[in-house]
NUKOL-785469 format. One line per field, with one value per residue: residue number from 1; residue in one letter; z, y, x of N, C-alpha, C, O in turn. Coordinates in steps of 0.2 Angstrom, whole numbers, plus 2048, in hexadecimal, padded with zeros to 3 digits. Layout:
N
seq = [NUM|...]
type = [a|...]
n.w = [Z|...]
n.v = [Y|...]
n.u = [X|...]
ca.w = [Z|...]
ca.v = [Y|...]
ca.u = [X|...]
c.w = [Z|...]
c.v = [Y|...]
c.u = [X|...]
o.w = [Z|...]
o.v = [Y|...]
o.u = [X|...]
This chain:
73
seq = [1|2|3|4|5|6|7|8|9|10|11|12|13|14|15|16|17|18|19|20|21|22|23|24|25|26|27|28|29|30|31|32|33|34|35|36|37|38|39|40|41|42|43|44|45|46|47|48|49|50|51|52|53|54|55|56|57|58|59|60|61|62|63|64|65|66|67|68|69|70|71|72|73]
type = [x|x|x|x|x|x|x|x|x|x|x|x|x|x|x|x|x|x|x|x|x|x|x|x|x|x|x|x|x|x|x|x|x|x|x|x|x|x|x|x|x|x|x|x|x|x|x|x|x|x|x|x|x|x|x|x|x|x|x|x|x|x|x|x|x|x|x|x|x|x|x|x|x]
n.w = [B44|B44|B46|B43|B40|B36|B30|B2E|B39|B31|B2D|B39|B3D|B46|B48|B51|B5C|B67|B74|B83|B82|B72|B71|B77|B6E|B63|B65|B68|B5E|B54|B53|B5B|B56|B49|B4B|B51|B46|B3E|B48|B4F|B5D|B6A|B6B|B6A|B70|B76|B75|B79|B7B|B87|B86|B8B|B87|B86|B90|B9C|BA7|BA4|B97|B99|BA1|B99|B8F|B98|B9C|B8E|B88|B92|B9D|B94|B90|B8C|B90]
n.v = [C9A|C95|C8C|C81|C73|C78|C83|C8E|C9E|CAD|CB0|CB7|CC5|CC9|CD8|CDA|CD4|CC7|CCC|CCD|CD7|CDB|CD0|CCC|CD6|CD1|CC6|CCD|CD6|CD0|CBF|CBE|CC4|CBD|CB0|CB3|CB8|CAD|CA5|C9D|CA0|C9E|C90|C8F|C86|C8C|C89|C8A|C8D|C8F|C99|CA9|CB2|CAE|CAC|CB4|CBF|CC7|CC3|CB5|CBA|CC2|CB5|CAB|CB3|CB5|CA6|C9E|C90|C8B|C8B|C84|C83]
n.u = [163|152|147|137|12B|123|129|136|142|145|156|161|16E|17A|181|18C|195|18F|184|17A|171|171|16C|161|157|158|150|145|141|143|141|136|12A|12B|126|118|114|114|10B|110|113|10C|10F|11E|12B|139|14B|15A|16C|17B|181|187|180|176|171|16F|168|15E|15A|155|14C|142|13E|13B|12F|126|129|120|126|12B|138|14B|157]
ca.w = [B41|B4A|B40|B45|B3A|B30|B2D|B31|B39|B2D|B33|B3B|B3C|B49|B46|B54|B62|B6A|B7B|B87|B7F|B6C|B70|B77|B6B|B5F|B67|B6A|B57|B4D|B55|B5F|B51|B44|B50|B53|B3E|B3B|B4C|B55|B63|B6F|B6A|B69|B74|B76|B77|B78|B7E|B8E|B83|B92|B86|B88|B99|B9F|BAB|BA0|B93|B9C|BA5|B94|B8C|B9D|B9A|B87|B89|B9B|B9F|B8C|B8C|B8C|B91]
ca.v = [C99|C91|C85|C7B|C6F|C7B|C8A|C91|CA2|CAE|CB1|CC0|CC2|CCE|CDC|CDA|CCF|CC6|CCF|CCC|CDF|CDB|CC7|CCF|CDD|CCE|CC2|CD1|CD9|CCB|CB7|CBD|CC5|CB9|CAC|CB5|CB8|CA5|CA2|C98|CA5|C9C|C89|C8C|C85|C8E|C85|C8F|C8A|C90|C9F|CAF|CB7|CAD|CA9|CBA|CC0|CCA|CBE|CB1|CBE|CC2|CAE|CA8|CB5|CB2|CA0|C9B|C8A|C88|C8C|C80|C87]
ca.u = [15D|150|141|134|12B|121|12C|13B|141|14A|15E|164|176|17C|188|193|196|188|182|173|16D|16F|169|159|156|156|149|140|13E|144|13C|12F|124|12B|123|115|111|112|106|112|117|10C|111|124|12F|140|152|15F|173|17C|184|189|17C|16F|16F|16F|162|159|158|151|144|13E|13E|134|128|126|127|123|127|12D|13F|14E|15C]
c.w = [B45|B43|B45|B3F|B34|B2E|B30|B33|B32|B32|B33|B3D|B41|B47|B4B|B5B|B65|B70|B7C|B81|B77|B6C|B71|B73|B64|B5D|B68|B64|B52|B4D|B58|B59|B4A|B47|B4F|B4B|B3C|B42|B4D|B5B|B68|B70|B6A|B70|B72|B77|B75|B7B|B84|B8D|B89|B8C|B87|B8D|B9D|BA1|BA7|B9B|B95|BA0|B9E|B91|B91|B9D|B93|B86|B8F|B98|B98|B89|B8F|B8D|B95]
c.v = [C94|C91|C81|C77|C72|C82|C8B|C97|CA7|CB0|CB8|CBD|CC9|CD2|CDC|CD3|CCD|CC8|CCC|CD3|CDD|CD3|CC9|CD3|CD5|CC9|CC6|CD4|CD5|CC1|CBA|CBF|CC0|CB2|CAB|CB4|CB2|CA1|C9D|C9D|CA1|C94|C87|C89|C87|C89|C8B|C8D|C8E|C96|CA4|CB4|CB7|CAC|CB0|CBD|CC2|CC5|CBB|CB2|CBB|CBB|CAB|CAC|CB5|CAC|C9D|C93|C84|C88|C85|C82|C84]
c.u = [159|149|13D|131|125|122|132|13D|146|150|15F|16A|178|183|18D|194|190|189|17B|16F|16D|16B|161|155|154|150|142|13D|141|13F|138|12A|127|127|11C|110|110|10E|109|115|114|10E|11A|128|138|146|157|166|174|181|184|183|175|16B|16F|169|15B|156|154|14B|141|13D|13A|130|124|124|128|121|128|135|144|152|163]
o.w = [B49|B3E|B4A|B39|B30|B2C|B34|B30|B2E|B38|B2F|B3D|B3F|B45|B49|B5A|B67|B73|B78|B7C|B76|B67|B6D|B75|B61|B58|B69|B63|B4C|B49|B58|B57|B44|B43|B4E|B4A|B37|B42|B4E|B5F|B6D|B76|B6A|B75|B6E|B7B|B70|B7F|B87|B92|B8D|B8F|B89|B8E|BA3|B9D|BA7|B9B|B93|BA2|B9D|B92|B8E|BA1|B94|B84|B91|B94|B96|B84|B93|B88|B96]
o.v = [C90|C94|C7F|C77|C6F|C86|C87|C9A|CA4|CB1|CBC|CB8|CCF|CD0|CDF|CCD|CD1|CC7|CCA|CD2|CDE|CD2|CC8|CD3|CD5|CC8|CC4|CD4|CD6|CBE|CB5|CBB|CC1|CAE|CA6|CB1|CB1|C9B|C97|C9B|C9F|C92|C82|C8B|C84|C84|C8E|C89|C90|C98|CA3|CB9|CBB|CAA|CAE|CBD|CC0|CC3|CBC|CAF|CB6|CBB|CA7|CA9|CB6|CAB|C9A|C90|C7E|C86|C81|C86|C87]
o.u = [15B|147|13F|134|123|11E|133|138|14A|150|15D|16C|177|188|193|193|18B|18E|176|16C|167|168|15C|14F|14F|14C|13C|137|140|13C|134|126|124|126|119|10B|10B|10E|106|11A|118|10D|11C|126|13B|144|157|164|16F|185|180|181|171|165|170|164|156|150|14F|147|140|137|136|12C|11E|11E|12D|11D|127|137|141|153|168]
């Protein structure tokens, strides 16, 4: 679940094991336009842990161009 201080996201709950391919597919049609609808997409800044899903090439393309020089990783 990810919040800042005037809203929260809704939870998604993956059906199977976390991957780079279902991690991205989530940031892509679930936080990015939930972001976007509450008009913080260009104010967030990302943090995310050092999970093998998150940290995966792809992932991290997409997350520095989304949020360049926003992520924490």
């Amino acid at each position: 679940m990810a919040f800042n201080s005037q809203f929260g996201l809704q939870p998604y709950s993956f059906e199977s094991s976390v991957n780079s391919d279902n991690y991205l597919h989530m940031l892509e049609n679930h936080m990015i336009p939930q972001l976007k609808h509450h008009r913080a997409y260009n104010n967030t800044i990302f943090m995310q842990n050092g999970a093998p899903a998150h940290y995966s090439l792809v992932v991290r393309n997409f997350l520095n161009k989304h949020f360049p020089n926003r992520v924490i990783s």
